[in-house]
N, C-alpha and C positions, 0 to 999 in steps of 0.2 A: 801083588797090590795089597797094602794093609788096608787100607780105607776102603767101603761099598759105597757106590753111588749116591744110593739113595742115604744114605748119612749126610750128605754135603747138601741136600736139598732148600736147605734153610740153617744157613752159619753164620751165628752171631760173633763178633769181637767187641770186647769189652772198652769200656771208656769211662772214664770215673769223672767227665769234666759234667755230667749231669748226674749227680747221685743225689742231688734235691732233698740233702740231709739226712737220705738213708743209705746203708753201706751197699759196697758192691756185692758182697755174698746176695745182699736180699735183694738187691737189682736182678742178678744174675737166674738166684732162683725163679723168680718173676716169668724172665724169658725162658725158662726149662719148663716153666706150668705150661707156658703160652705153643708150646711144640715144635721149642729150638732142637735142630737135631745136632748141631755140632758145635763146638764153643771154642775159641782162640780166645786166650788170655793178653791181652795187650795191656801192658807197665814202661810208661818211660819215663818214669818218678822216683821210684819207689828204689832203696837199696835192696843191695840182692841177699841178705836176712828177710826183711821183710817180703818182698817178692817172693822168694820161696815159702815162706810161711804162710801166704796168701792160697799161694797154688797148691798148696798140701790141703788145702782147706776145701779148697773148689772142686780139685780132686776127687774128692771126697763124698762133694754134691753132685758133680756130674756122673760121676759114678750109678749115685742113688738112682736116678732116670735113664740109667743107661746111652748116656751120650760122649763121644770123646772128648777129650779137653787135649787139648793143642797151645804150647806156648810160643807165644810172638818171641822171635828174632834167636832167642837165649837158649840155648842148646844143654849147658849146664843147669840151667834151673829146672831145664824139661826131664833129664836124666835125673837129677836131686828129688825131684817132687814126684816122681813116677806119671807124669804124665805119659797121655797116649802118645804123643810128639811133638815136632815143631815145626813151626813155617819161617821159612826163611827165605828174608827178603833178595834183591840182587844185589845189594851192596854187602851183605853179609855174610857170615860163613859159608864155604863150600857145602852143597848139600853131601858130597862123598865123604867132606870132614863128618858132617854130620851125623852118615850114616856109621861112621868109624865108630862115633861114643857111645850114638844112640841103639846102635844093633838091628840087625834084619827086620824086627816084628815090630819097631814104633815106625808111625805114620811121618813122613818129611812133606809140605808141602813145599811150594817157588814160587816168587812171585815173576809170571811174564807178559809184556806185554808186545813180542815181536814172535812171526812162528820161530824166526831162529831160537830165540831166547826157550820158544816149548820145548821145542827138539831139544834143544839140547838139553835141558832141566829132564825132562823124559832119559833123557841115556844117562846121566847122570844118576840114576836112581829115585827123583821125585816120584811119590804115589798121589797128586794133585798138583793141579798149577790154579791159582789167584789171578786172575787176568781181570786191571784197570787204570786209571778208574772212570768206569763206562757215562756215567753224567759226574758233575762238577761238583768240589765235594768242599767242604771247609775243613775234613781232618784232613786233606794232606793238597793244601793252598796251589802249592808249585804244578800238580799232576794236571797234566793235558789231556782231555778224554780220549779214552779210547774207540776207536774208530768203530760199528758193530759190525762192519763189514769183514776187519781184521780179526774180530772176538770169531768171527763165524771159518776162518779159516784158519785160527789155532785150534780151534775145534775139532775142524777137518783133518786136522796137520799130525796130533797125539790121541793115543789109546788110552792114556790115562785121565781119570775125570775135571773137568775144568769148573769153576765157580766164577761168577762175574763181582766185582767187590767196586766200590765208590759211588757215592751220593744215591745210593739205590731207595725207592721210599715206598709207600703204596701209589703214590702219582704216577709214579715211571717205569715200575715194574714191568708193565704189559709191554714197553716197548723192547724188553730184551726178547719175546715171544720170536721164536722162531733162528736166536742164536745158537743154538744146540749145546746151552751150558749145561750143566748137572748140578745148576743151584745157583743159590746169590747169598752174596757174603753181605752183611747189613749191620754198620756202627750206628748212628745218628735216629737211621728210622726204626730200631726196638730201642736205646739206650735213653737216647733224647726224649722219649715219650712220658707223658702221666703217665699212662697207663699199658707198660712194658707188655704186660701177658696179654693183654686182646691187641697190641700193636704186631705183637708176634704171630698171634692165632689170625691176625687179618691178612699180614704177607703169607704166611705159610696159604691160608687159602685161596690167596689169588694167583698163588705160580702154580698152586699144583692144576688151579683149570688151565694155565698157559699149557702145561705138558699133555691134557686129555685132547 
């Protein structure tokens, strides 16, 4: 397993539809003050010059705080930028292609939302699975929530750490309490926010009393 647990505790993915006129490097920082511990770079804009230019940058900052950076979907840009790894969605590359370019030591995560879909992501080589999205989300309109009953039996189902990801906010956090994820993936409620680093510092503190 490249990833530790407790890394996935609080994983922000990035969105640039609120940068409220500041860039995303300084968004991003914001949520690394705030005690993001893992970062997914998400671009579905941007050409891949610039997206890699991006990510050589962030790189760089996540580094600084000692947090992985993970890029969304793009396998090549993860390998080009030296990122820690990539996550990869179900309609997207094979994560064994994955592992082909990317090599034993960077992180793959999958995104699943059936046990079959864990299981299998799990033999396939994934060191995390993405499982949602658990309330109702406006970044991804079409996604039917995920059942918590089902979240609690892909849980059951794989040894490797699972993260709950979609419309997660400080509202609703408490209701994942007792899913046995290894963290919440969180776009809208650090991104979305004035005030990114105490949006951060307030989820991070109310899942980690879900865990005590």
């Amino acid at each position: 397993m490249n990833c530790r647990k407790e890394q996935l505790l609080l994983y922000a993915v990035t969105d640039r539809s609120w940068l409220k006129g500041e860039t995303l490097y300084s968004r991003i920082e914001e949520a690394l003050k705030g005690g993001v511990t893992f970062l997914q770079l998400r671009e579905k804009h941007l050409s891949e010059d610039e997206f890699l230019k991006e990510a050589i940058e962030v790189k760089k900052l996540c580094a600084s705080y000692h947090v992985p950076l993970i890029i969304n979907d793009n396998v090549k840009i993860a390998q080009k930028s030296g990122a820690d790894g990539v996550h990869v969605g179900a309609c997207d590359m094979d994560i064994g292609e994955a592992r082909k370019i990317l090599g034993k030591d960077k992180i793959i995560g999958a995104s699943a939302r059936t046990v079959e879909q864990a299981k299998a992501a799990q033999a396939a080589g994934a060191d995390y699975l993405g499982c949602g999205a658990v309330f109702p989300t406006g970044t991804k309109g079409d996604a039917k929530p995920l059942d918590h009953e089902v979240l609690k039996e892909i849980c059951d189902s794989v040894e490797i750490p699972v993260v709950a990801i979609g419309g997660i906010t400080k509202e609703n956090v408490r209701q994942l309490k007792g899913c046995k994820i290894n963290g919440i993936a969180v776009v809208s409620g650090i991104f979305a926010q004035d005030d990114i680093r105490a949006a951060a510092e307030e989820l991070k503190r109310i899942w980690k009393q879900q865990e005590e």
